[in-house]
Residue, then its C-alpha position, 0 to 999 in steps of 0.5 A: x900263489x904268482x909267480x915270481x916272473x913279470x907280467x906276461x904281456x896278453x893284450x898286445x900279443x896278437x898284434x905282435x903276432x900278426x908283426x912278427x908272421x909280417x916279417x917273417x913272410x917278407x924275410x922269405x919272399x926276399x929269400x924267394x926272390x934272391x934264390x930267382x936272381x941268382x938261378x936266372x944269373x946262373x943260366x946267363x952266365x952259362x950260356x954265355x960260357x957255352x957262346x964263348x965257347x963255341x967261338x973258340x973252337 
C-alpha cells in the first residue's frame, strides 16, 4: 500500500544535495571571513587607543 504523501523527489537529490552543501560552505566562509574583519578591525582600533594614549600622558 502507498502512501498518502507526494512523491518523494529521488532523481534531482544529489543535485539539490551538491546546491545545498555549496551554499552552506559559501555561508561559512563569509561567516569566516567576516569574523577576520572584525579581529583585524579590533586590533587597530586597540592600538590606536593605546597611541592616543600614550600622547595624552
Amino acid at each position: 500500500m502507498m502512501g498518502k504523501g507526494p512523491e518523494k523527489n529521488t532523481k534531482n537529490k544529489a543535485l539539490h544535495t551538491k546546491l545545498l552543501n555549496r551554499k552552506k560552505a559559501k555561508l561559512q566562509e563569509e561567516k569566516r571571513e567576516r569574523a577576520l574583519r572584525l579581529k583585524a578591525l579590533v586590533a587597530k582600533m586597540n592600538e590606536k587607543q593605546h597611541t592616543d594614549g600614550a600622547k595624552g600622558i
